[in-house]
C-alpha positions in Angstrom: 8.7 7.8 -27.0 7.6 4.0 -26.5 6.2 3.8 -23.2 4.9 0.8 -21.4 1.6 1.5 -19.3 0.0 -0.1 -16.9 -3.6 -0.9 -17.9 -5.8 -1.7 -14.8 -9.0 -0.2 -16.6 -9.4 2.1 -13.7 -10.0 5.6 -14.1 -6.7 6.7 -13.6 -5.0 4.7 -16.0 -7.6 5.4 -18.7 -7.0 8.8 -18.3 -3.2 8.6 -18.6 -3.7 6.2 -22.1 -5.5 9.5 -23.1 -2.9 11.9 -22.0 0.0 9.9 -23.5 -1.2 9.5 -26.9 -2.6 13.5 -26.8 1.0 13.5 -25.8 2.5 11.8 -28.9 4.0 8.5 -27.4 3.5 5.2 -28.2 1.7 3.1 -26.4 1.7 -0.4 -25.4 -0.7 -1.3 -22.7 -0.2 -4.6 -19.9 -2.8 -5.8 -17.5 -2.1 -8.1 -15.0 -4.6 -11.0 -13.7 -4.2 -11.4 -10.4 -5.0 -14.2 -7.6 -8.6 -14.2 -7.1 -9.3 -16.4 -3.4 -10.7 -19.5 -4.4 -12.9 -20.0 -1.1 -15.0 -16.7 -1.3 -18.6 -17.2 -1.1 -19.6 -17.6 -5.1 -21.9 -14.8 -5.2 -18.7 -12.8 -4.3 -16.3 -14.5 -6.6 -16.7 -11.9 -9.4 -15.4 -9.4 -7.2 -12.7 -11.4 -5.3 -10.1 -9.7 -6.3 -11.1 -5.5 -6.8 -7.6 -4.8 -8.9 -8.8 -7.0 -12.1 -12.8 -7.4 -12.1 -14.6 -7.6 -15.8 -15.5 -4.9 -15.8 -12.1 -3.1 -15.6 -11.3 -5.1 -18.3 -13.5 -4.7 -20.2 -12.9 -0.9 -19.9 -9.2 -1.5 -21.1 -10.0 -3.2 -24.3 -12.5 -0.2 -25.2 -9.9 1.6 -24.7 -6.7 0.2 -26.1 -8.9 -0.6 -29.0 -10.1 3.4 -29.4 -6.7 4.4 -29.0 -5.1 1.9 -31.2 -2.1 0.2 -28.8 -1.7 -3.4 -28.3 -2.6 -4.3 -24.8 -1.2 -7.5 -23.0 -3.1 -9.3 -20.4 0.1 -11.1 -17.9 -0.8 -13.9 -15.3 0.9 -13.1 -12.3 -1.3 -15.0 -10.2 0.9 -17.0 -8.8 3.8 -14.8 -8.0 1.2 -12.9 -6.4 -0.4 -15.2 -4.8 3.2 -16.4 -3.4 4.4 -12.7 -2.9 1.1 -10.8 -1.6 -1.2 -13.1 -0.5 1.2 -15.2 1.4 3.4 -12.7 2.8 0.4 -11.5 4.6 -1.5 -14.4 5.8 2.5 -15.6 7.0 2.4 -12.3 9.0 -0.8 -12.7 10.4 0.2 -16.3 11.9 3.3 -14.2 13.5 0.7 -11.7 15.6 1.8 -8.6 13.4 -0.1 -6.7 10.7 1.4 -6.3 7.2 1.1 -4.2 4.6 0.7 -5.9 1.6 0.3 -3.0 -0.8 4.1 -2.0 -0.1 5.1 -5.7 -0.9 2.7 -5.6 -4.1 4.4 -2.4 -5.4 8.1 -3.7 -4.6 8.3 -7.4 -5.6 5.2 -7.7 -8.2 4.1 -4.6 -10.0 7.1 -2.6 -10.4 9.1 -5.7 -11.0 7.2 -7.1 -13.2 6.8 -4.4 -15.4 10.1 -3.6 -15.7 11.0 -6.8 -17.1 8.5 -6.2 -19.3 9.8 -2.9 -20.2 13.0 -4.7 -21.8 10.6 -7.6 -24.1 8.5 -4.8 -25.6 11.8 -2.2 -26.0 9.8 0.4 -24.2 12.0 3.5 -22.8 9.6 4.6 -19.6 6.7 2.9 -17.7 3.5 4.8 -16.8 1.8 4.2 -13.9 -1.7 5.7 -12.3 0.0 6.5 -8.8 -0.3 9.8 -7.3 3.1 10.5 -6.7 5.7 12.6 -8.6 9.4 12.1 -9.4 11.9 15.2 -9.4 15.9 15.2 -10.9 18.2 16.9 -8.4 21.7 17.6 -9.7 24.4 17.2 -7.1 27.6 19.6 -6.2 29.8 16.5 -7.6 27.7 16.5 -10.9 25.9 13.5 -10.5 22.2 13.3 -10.7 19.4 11.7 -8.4 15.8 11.2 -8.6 13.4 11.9 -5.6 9.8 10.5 -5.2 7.5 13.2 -4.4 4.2 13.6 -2.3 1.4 14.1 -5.0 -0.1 17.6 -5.4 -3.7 15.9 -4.4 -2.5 15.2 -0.7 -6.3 13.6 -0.2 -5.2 11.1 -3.0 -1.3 10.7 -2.1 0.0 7.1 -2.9 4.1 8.0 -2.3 3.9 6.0 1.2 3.4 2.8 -0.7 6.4 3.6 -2.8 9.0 4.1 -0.5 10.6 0.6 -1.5 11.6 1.7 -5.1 14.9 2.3 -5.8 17.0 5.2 -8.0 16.9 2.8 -11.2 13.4 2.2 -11.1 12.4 5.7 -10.5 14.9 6.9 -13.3 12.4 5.2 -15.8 9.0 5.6 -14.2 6.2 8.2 -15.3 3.9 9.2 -12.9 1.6 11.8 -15.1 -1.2 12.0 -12.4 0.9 13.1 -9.8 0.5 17.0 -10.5 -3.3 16.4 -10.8 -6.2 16.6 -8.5 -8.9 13.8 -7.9 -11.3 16.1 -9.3 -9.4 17.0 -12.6 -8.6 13.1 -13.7 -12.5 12.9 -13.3 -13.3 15.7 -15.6 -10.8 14.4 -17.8 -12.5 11.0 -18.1 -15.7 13.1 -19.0 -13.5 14.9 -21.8 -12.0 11.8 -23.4 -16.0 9.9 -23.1 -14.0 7.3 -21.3 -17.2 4.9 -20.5 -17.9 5.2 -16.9 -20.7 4.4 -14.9 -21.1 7.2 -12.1 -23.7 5.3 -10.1 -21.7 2.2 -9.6 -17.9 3.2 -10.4 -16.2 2.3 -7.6 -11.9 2.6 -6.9 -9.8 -0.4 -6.4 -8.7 -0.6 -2.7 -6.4 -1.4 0.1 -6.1 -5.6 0.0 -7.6 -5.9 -2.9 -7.6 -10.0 -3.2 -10.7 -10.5 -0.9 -14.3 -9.3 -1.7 -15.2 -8.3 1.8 -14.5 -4.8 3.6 -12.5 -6.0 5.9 -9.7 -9.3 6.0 -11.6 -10.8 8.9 -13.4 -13.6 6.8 -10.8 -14.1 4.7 -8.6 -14.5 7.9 -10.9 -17.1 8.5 -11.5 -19.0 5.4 -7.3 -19.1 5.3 -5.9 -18.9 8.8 -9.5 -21.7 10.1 -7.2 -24.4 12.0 -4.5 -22.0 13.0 -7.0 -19.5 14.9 -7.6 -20.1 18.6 -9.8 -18.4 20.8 -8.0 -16.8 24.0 -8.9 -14.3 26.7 -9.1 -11.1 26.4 -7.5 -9.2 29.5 -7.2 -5.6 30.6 -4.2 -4.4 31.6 -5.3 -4.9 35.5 -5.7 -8.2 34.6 -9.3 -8.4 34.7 -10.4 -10.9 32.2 -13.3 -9.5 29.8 -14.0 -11.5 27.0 -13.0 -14.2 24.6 -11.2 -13.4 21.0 -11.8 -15.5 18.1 -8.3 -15.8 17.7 -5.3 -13.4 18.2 -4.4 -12.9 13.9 -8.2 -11.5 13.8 -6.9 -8.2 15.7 -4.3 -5.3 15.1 -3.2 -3.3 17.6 -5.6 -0.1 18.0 -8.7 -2.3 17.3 -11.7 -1.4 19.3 -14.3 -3.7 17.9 -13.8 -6.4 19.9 -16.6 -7.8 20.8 -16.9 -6.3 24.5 -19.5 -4.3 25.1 -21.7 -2.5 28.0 -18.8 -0.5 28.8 -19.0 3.0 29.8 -15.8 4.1 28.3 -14.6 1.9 25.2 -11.8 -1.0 24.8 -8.9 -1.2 22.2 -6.4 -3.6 21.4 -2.6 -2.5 22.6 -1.0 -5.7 22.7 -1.5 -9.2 21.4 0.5 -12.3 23.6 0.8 -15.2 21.3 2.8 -17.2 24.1 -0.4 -17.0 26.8 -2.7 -16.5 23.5 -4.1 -13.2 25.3 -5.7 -10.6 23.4 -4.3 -7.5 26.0 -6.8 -4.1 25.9 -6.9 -1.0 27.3 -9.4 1.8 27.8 -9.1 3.6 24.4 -6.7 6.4 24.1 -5.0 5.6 27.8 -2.1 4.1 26.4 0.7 6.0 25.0 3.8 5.7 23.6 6.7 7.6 21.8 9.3 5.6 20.6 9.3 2.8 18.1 11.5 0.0 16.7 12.3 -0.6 13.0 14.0 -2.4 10.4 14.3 -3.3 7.3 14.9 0.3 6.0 14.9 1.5 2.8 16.5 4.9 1.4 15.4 6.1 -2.1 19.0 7.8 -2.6 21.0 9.1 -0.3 21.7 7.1 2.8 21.8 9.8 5.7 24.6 9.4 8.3 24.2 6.2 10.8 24.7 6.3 14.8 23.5 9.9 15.1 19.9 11.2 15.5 18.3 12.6 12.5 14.9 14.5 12.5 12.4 13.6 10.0 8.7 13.9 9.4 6.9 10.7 9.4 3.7 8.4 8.5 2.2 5.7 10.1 -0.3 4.8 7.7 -0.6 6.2 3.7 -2.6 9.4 4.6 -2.3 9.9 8.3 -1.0 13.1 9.8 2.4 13.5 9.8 4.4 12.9 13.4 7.6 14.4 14.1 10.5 12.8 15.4 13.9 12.0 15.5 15.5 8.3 13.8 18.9 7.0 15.1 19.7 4.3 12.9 22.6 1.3 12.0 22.4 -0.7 8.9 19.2 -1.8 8.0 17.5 -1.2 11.5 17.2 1.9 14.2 14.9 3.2 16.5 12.0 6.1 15.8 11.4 8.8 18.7 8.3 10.7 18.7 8.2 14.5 19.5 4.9 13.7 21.3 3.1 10.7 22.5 0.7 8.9 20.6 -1.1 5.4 20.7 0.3 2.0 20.1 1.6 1.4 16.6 1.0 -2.0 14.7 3.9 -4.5 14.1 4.3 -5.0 10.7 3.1 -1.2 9.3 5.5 0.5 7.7 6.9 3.8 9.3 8.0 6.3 5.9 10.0 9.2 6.3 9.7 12.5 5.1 11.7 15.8 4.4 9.3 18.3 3.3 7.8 16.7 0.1 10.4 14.8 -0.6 10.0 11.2 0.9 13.2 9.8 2.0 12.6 6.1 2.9 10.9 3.9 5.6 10.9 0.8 7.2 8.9 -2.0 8.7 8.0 -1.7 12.2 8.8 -4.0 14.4 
């Protein structure tokens, strides 16, 4: 079988060129350059975007070159840049908290590589996530595909895929999904795939700024829009100033109060007063949530009628129970038991058993 993989360089992906070609498919390899931020600090401009360094890519021409498969370097910088990058910082400016990883696998990589699918005549695409995909035959004889949790639930990436759809899944491979962390390493060590255990490090989360966290970037992209505010408690005392309100998420406890004897965290941001509102951490509760946008993998369950489902609130966070009454594209989430204030913008994915269902943004 011809299948199309996609080549980051990372250590999952070079394990999976091994496995395929142990395998017997042919191989033909894509890399994608992505939008690296042009006002990063120089020092940090070889690492400003952590998907696509040299070094990667360098590790994917070793390989391709081992293993004998062509491998195709794309430029999707700017679709990403106008897809990803801008999605988020838009998002930002609105007081909420995207996920831009969700977007990224949706309208970039999945897309993208589908289309490319057809130009190189492959017949499946191969991806590193640690996910898995199942065929269920149905009573009327028709077939479905369901996205699975990954065996390595430590490593789990099927909450950033709950915006695929039956077609795509129908020609995805997803050959690390049965594996464990541990096991892909050993197996880099079995096929000598050149890695550096000292200074190896895994692509992350927002991947297109060096830093460890977006607030800089914020900075260098959001400067005149940011206005400092007040920060107020919900009593109304005033007890600081915020840098400006896109800085924060909701849950956020450095803040920049201190000499408190218990600690702050953000539960609400005001853009009409520009008020950054806190709370003593782990006071404020909720159980019931607002989304839209939602998405179901196959089946669309019945609408106007609450339906009880597992959920996630983040890619590994402990599942929350729940029930979700629902019309159209948008429905309301409530929580068995209290817990604190979600973030506007995170995606809320549903779960039955291993099977994920769908999700949607929350709002």
């Amino acid at each position: 079988m011809k299948v199309l993989l996609a080549m980051s360089g990372g250590i999952d992906s070079s394990v999976i060129a091994y496995l395929l070609k142990e395998q017997g498919h042919d191989l033909v390899g894509v890399r994608f350059t992505l939008w690296t931020d042009p006002l990063a600090p120089a020092e940090a401009q070889l690492l400003s975007n952590k998907c696509c360094d040299a070094q990667t890519g360098a590790r994917a021409k070793y390989i391709s070159k081992d293993l004998d498969f062509p491998l195709h370097t794309i430029d999707l910088s700017e679709t990403f840049k106008r897809e990803v990058v801008d999605y988020y910082l838009e998002g930002c400016k609105r007081g909420v908290t995207p996920n831009p990883c969700i977007q990224c696998n949706k309208h970039i990589r999945f897309k993208a590589l589908l289309d490319l699918m057809e130009d190189f005549e492959c017949e499946k695409l191969a991806t590193g996530h640690y996910a898995r995909i199942a065929l269920e035959k149905i009573a009327d004889g028709t077939q479905r595909h369901l996205l699975l949790e990954a065996v390595d639930y430590t490593k789990d990436q099927s909450y950033f895929l709950y915006g695929l759809k039956q077609e795509e899944l129908a020609r995805a491979l997803f050959p690390l999904g049965t594996l464990l962390k541990d096991d892909v390493y050993a197996l880099a060590k079995h096929y000598k795939i050149p890695l550096d255990d000292e200074t190896y490090r895994e692509s992350q989360n927002l991947c297109f700024f060096p830093e460890k966290t977006p607030t800089e970037f914020l900075k260098r992209h959001l400067g005149n829009f940011l206005k400092t505010g007040k920060i107020v408690h919900r009593d109304g005392t005033v007890v600081g100033t915020h840098e400006g309100l896109s800085l924060y998420t909701i849950g956020q406890r450095r803040i920049g109060v201190g000499g408190l004897e218990r600690p702050l965290e953000v539960v609400e941001k005001n853009p009409e007063s520009n008020e950054l509102i806190v709370a003593y951490a782990e006071e404020e509760k909720m159980n019931k949530i607002i989304v839209q946008d939602l998405h179901w993998i196959s089946l669309a369950p019945s609408e106007n009628e609450p339906l009880p489902f597992d959920v996630r609130t983040r890619s590994l966070s402990e599942r929350k129970s729940g029930s979700l009454t629902y019309s159209g594209n948008n429905g309301s989430f409530q929580f068995e038991n209290s817990l604190a204030p979600l973030s506007p913008g995170q995606s809320l994915v549903f779960y039955h058993g291993e099977e994920v269902v769908g999700g949607g943004v929350i709002s």
